[in-house]
N, C-alpha and C positions, 0 to 999 in steps of 0.2 A: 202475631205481632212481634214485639221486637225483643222480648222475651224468649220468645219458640227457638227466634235464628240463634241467640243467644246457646240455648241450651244443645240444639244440633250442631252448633262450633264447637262447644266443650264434646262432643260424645263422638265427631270427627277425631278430636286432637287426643283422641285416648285409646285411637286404633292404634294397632302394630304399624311397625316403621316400613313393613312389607307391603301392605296395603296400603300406604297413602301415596301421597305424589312420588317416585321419582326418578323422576328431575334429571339428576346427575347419574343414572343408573339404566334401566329396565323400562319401557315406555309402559305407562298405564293402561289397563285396560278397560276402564269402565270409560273413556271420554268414548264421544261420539266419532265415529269414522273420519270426519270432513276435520278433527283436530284431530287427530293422533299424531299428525308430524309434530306437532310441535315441541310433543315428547322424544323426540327421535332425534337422536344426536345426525346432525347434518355432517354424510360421508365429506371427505375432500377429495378432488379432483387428484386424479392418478394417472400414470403416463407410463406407459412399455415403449424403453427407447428398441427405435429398430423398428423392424417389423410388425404391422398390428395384428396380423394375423401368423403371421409362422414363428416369429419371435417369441422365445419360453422365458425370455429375460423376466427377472419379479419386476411388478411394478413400483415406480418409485415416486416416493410423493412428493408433489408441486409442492414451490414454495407459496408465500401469499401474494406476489408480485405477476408470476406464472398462473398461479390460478385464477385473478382476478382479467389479465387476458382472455383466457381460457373461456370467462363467463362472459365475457362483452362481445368476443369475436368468435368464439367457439373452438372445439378442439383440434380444426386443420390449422389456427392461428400456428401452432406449433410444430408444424411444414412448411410455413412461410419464412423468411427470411425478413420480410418486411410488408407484416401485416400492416394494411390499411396504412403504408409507407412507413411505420415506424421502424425503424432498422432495429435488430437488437444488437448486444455486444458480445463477441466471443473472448474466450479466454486467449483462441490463437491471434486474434487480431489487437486486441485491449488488454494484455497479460497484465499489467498494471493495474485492472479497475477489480484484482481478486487478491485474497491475501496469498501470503508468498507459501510459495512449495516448498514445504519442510519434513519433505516423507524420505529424504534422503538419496532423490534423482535428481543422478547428473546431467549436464547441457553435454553435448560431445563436444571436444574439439574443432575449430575452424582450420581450416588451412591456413589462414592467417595469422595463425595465432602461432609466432615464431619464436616465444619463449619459454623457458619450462617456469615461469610464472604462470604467463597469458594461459597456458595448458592446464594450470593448475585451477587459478580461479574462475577460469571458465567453466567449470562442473558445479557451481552454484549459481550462475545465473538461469538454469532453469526455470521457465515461465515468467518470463522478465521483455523487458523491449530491448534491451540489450543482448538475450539470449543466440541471437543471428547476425549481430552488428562487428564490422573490424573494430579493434578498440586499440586505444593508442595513450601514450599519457599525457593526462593534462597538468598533472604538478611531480614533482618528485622533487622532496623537501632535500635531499641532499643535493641536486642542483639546483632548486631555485631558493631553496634557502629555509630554515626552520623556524619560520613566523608567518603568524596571523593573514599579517597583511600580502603576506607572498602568495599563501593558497587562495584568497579571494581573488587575487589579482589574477589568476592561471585558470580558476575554475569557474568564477560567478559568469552565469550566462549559457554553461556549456552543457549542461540539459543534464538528463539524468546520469548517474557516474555510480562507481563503483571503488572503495577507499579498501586498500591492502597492506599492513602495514606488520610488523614482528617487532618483537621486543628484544631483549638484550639476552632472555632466557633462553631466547627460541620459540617460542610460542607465533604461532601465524593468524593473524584473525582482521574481523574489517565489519564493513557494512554495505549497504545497498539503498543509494537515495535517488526514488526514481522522479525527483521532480528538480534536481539536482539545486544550485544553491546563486544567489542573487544577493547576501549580506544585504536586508533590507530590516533586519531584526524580526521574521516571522517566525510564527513557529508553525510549521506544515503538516498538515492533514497526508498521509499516505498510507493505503493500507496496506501496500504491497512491499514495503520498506520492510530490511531486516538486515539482523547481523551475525557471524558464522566466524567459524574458526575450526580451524585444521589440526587431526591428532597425528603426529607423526608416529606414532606408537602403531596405529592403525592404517594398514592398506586396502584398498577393494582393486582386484585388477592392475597391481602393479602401483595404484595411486593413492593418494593420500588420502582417510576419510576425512566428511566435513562434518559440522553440525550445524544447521540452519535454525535459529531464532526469530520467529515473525510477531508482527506486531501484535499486543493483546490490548483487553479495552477497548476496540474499536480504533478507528484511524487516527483519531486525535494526535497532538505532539509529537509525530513521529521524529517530524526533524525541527533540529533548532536551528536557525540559518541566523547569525549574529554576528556582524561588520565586526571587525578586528577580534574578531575568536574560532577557533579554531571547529571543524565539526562535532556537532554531537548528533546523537540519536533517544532523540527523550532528552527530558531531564536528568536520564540519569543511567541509562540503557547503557550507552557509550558516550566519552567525552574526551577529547584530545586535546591537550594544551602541546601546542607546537614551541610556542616560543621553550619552554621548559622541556618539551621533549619527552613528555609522562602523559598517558593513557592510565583513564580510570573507566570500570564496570559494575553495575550494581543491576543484576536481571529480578523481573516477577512484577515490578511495578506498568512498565509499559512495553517492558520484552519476554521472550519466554524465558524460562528457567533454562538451563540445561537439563539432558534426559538424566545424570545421576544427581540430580538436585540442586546442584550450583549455581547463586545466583552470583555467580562472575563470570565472563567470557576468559580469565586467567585463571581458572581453576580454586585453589581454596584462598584465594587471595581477595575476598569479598569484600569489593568498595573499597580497595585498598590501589594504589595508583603502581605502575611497572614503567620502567624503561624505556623506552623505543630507541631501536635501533637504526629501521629504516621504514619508511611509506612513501606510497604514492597514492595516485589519485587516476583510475582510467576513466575516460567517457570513449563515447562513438566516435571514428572517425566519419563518418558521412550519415543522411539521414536516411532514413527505410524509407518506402515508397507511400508508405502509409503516411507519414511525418509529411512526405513531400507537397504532398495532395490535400492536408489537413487545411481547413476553410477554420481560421476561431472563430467562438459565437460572441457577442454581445459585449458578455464580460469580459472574454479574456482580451492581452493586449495583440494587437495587428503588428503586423511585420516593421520594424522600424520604429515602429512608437516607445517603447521602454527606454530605448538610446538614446532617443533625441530629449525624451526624457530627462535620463541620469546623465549625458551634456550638460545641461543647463543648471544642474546642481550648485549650491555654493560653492560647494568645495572647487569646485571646476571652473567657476566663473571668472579669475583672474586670470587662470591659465589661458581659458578661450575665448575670452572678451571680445575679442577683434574679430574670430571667425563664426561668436557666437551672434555677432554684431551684423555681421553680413547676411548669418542664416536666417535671420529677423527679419531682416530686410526685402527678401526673397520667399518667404511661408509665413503663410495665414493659420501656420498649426498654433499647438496651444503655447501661453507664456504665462509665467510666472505673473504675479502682480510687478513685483519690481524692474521684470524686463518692457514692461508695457510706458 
């Protein structure tokens, strides 16, 4: 009765902790055959890149995205290229969809690259889409001028870029926004975004070292993109007030530290705002072939739609009244309630 079961749970629960279930340890041996897995920690699926048969490479364990393939399509999924059409993504084709290389390899030099700047910075765009691209400049605040509204006006639209800029010490440092900047007041998801700075103390091969900073936390707030302000990176990563001509850094919250512990990109100057001397801003001159060929999906915006867009702006509407009047006139795209 219900007594008995009673007294055989107390005289279960008074064994040694060796004898009873477990669980999290050693499979039991008294269940019956047809349950013993369920004691049995479930392997994970494991992969030898290379060769499955001659390859002495260890193997290396799937993540859960990889493995849950693995389980649906089986383990040739992983010689496919595009199992059951699903393409996957590589790091040399989508270097942006990984976080950034900060093991301290350089990109080599372009032929194009005909400055001993361009030569310089180019050794950290490693695993970037910029990494193989001519680059060219798109703002340089000593010609187009040390405000706000100057670098939106030279960069917004101009895809992803790469900001370079020194201070009055000497110090060289920047950032990396691969989704580049639109002044729409977002704050941008990238996970591939970071920020670096050059010791001149230190050479490898005749050049300068760097130290690359990548995003921590996950992708969140990497960039802050904000119409009449100048770039940041985070809240608090990196922030450039151009009209003032002062750079502030504070690393650990959404960037890494540096490797001797400094949470500033200016050394012991922590959260504390420095000089600038000079910056610029390069992006790509032309688009890779990958870029060329890209189809958006759904979400994102089609070629020409963002423009005819920000046309139609208030801000924009007395200026283009008349030509915005015509274009109305002629497309059935979208309007505004007040153009309608």
């Amino acid at each position: 009765g219900a007594r008995a079961r009673v007294d055989r749970a107390r005289a279960r629960s008074r064994s040694p902790r060796s004898q009873r279930a477990s669980w999290h340890g050693h499979a039991r041996t008294d269940l019956r055959p047809e349950t013993t897995f369920l004691a049995r920690a479930s392997p994970r699926a494991v992969v030898r890149r290379g060769s499955r048969e001659d390859d002495p490479a260890p193997a290396e364990e799937l993540d859960f995205i990889t493995r849950m393939v693995v389980k649906v399509f089986g383990q040739d999924a992983l010689d496919d290229p595009e199992p059951m059409g699903l393409k996957r993504m590589s790091k040399e084709e989508w270097p942006d969809q990984w976080p950034a290389l900060c093991d301290g390899t350089a990109a080599d030099a372009l032929a194009s690259d005909d400055t001993e700047e361009l030569v310089m910075i180019r050794a950290v765009l490693k695993q970037t889409q910029l990494e193989y691209m001519p680059l060219g400049i798109a703002y340089d605040a000593a010609t187009h001028g040390w405000r706000a509204s100057s670098f939106h006006t030279q960069c917004d639209g101009q895809g992803a870029a790469l900001l370079v800029a020194e201070s009055t010490s000497g110090i060289v440092f920047g950032g990396y926004n691969p989704k580049g900047w639109l002044g729409y007041g977002e704050w941008l998801d990238a996970i591939s975004a970071f920020l670096f700075v050059f010791d001149a103390k230190k050479k490898t091969s005749g050049k300068m070292s760097f130290s690359k900073l990548g995003k921590t936390g996950g992708s969140g707030m990497a960039i802050i993109d904000e119409d009449g302000k100048g770039p940041k990176w985070g809240p608090d990563g990196l922030s450039v007030d151009l009209d003032n001509r002062l750079a502030r850094s504070r690393l650990g919250t959404y960037y890494a530290t540096r490797a001797n512990g400094s949470k500033s990109l200016f050394g012991d100057q922590n959260g504390s705002a420095v000089q600038l001397k000079s910056l610029r801003v390069y992006v790509s001159l032309g688009d890779s072939e990958k870029a060329k060929n890209y189809e958006p999906n759904m979400f994102q915006w089609k070629k020409g739609e963002l423009e005819a867009i920000r046309a139609r702006d208030p801000d924009n509407r007395d200026a283009t009244e008349e030509g915005a009047e015509e274009n109305d006139e002629k497309s059935e795209g979208f309007k505004f309630p007040w153009q309608r």
